[in-house]
N, C-alpha and C positions, 0 to 999 in steps of 0.2 A: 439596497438589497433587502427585500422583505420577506422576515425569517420569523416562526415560529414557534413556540415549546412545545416537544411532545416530549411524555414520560415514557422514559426509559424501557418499563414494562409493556405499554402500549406498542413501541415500536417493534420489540421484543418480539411480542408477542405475533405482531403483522410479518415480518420475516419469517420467523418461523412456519407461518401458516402457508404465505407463498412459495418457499422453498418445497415443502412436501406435497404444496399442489404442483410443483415444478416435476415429480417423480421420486424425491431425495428419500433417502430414510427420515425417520424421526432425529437419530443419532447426527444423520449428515448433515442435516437442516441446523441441528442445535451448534454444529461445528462451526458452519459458515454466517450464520449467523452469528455467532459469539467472535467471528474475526468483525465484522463489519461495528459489533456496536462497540469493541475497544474502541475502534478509530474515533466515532462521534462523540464517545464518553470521556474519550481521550484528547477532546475539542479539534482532533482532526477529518474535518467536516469534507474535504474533496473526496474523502479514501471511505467513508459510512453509507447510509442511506442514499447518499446521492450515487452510489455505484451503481444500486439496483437497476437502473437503466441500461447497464449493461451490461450485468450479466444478463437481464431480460433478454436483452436484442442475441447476445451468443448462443445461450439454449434456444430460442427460438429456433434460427436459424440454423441450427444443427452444427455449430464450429462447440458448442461445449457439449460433451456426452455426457449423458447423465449417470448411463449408465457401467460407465467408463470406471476400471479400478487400480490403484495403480500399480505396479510389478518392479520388481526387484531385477533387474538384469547383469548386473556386476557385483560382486561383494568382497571384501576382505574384513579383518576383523572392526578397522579403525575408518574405514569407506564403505561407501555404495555408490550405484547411480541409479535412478529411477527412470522408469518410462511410465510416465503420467498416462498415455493411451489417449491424450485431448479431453483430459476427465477437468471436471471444476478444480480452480488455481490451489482452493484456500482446503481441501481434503485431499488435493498429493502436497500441501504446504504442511498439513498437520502431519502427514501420515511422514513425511523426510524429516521433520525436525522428532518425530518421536524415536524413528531408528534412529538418530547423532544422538539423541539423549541415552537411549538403550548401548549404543558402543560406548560413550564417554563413561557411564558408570561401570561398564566392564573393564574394556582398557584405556580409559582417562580422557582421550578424546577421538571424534566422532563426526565423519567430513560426509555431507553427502549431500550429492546434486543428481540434480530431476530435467529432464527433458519432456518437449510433448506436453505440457501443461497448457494454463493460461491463466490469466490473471488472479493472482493470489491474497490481493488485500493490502494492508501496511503489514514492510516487511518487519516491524517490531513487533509484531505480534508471536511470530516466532521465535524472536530472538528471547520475550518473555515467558516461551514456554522453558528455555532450557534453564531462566535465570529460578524462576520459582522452585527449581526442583534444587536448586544450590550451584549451578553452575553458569559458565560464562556462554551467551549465545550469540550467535551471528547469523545473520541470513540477508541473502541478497536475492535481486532477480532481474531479469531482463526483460524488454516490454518491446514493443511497435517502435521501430526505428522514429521518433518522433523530433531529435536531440542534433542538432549542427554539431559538427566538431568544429573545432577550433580553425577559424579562416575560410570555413565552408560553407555551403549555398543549399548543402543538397541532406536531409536528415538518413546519419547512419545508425543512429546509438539510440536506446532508450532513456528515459530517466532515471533508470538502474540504480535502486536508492539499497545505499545498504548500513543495516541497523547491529547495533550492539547494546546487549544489557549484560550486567554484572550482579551478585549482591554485592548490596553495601545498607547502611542504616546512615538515618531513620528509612529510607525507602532508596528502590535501588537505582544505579545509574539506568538510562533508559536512552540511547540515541538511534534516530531512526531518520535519515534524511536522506531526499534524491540526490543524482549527481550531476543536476540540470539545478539552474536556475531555482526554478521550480518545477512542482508537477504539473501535465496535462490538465487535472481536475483542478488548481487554480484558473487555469484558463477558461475551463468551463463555470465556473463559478463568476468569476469576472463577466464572461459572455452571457452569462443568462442575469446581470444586475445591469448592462449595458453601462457596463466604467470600462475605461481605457485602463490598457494594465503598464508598468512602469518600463520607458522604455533598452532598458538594460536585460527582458527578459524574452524576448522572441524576435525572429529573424522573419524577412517575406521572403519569395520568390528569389531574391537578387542576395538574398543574404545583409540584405540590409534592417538595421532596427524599425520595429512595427510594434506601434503599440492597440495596435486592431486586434482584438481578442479574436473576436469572428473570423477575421480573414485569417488567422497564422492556425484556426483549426480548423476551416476550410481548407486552407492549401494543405495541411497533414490530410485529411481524409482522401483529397484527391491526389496527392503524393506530386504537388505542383513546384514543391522544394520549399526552401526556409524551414523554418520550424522554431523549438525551445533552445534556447543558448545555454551553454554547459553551465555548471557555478561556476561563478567567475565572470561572467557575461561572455563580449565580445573576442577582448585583445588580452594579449597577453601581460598586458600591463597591470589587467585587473586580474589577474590569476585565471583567465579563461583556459591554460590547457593543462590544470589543475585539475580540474571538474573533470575537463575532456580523460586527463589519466584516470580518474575513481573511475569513470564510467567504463572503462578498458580493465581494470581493476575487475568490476562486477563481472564483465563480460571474460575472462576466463577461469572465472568460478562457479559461471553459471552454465554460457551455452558452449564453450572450449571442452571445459574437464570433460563434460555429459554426450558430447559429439552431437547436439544439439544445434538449432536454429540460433543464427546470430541477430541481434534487433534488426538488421536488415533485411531481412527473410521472413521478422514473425507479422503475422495477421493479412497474411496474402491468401486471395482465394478463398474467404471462411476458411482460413486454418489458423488455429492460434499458434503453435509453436513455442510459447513460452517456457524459457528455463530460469530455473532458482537455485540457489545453495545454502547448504544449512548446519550449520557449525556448534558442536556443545565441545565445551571445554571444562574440564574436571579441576580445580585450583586444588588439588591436592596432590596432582603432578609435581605441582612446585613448592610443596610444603603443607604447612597447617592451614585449612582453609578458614579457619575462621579467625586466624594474627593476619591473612592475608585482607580478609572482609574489612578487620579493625581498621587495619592501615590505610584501605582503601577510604572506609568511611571518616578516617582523619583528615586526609586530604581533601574529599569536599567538603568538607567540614570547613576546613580554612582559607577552601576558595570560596565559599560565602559569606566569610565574614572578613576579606580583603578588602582593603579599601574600594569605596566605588568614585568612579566620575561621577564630576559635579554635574547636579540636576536628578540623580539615582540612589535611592536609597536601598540598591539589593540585589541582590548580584545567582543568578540562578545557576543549579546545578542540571545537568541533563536529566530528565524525569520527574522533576520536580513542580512544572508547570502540567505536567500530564496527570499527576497526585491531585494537586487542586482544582484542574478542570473536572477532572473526575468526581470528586465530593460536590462539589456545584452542580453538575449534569445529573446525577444520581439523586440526590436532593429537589433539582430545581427544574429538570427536562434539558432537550438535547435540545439545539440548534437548527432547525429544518425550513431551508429554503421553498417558497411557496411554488416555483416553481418544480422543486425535487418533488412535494406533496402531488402534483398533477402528474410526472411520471409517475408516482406511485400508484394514482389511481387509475392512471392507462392499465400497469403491470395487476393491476389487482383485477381490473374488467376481462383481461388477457387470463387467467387465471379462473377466474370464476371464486374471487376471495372477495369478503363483503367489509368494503374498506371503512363506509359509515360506522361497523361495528367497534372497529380501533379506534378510529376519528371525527366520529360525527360531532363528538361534542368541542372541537376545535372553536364552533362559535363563528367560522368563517365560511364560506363558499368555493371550494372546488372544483372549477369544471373540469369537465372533460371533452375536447371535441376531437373524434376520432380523425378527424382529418387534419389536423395539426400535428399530430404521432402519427404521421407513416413511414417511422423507421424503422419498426415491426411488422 
């Protein structure tokens, strides 16, 4: 896979400029983009940069409005439910976790799920907004039926990853994982380095293990069956209907509560349908928040310095590797598959943004041949 550095601000800077050639505000633009560069700063490389392809291809296409805002249609003091309107994932993502944060600091906590969206990013990124402000965050969401259940042939569920942050010191807990396998954009990372992916993580047509990248995201786009196997993999031996419940789990916190589209119904016909849920919890509900932070940071405290298996010198806490990728990438540049660099410069031609201007001085050659992007 041949990957290479760009600085942070560089890329920064390039999102930002294509989002508001896209229609967005200044504001909207800084939003959406400040989800995408946690993910790559946060060395999660499927969920960054490498998106932009699609949300290119959605606003294109007219399945994401731009000018879409999102509405408040249910409320009580400690709830809501949103209707995104088919606006961009990651500005009804901020705009739901900002109400849970706003009820949790009124009445302690703060539940609220969004229908009619689409694709919103890594869902830690909002679980980090509510943790920054001193409280406990949750956020989930649902996606493109892409996800076998457990014993099945035919994809009903998303990756439906759902994220929790807490404080705690030196830096806070941070969990954020699908409830597949893995994600789609493993898969697409994989397929575009032309490596076989392991085969405990996708099904074919028959529901049998495939470790063909290409074909298991072909048969998802033509809806030919097979797809991602839950965590857990296959059988129930390996905890596959484990996975299978988190993902059932997401899905009535997200498209249930909201009377929302279920993964099986979203991204049919240019329509995304996407729902999420978004959770702040007040730890002062249940006492002194900050004996409760201590105690919390006691304990990972002492599950890092538990003994390790031999051959391991260290034993991490959640967040922890996401702290150090971070100073690395900030310091050192993000991670950017040469391949994602030529979608980028499709999206930047598509746009009218002058991508030389970010990247000329990469030192490498970028093409572009319009005729290999005609998924736009």
């Amino acid at each position: 896979m041949a990957h290479v550095k760009i600085k942070v601000d560089a890329m920064t800077a390039f999102c930002l400029d294509v989002f508001q050639k896209f229609g967005f505000t200044a504001e909207e633009s800084k939003i959406i983009t400040d989800v995408l560069m946690l993910s790559d700063i946060y060395g999660i490389e499927s969920h960054g940069a490498q998106r932009l392809v699609r949300y290119h291809k959605g606003i294109s296409s007219g399945m994401i409005k731009v000018e879409a805002k999102p509405e408040i249609v249910f409320e009580t003091p400690v709830s809501a439910v949103i209707d995104g309107h088919e606006g961009m994932g990651q500005l009804i993502g901020h705009f739901g976790m900002e109400l849970a944060i706003k009820k949790a600091k009124a009445s302690g906590i703060g539940i609220v799920t969004a229908r009619e969206s689409n694709h919103y990013g890594i869902a830690g990124y909002y679980a980090k907004m509510a943790c920054d402000e001193g409280l406990i965050g949750i956020s989930s969401t649902n996606s493109e039926a892409i996800v076998v259940p457990t014993f099945g042939r035919q994809a009903m569920l998303g990756t439906n990853p759902i994220a929790i942050s807490m404080p705690a010191d030196p830096y806070p807990f941070f969990f954020d994982a699908a409830t597949s396998v893995v994600t789609r954009g493993k898969f697409e990372m994989y397929n575009k380095a032309a490596k076989p992916v392991p085969d405990c993580w996708g099904a074919d047509e028959n529901g049998q293990s495939c470790t063909d990248a290409g074909h298991v995201l072909a048969n998802i786009k033509s809806k030919a069956g097979g797809g991602i196997l839950p965590l857990g993999g296959a059988e129930e031996l390996t905890g596959s209907h484990k996975g299978y419940g988190y993902a059932m789990v997401s899905e009535i916190f997200t498209s249930i509560l909201s009377l929302g589209m279920t993964s099986n119904y979203n991204l049919m016909n240019n329509h995304g349908g996407t729902c999420h849920s978004f959770v702040a919890i007040d730890p002062k509900i249940f006492g002194d928040p900050e004996a409760i932070k201590k105690h919390f940071s006691d304990f990972l405290e002492e599950l890092r310095q538990s003994p390790k298996r031999a051959g391991h010198d260290r034993i991490y806490t959640h967040g922890e590797k996401e702290i150090l990728a971070s100073a690395d990438r900030k310091a050192n540049g993000i991670d950017v598959d040469i391949k994602t660099l030529e979608e980028m410069k499709d999206c930047a031609n598509y746009v009218g943004a002058d991508f030389d201007h970010y990247f000329g001085d990469l030192g490498i050659d970028v093409q572009f041949n319009p005729e290999e992007h005609t998924q736009y």
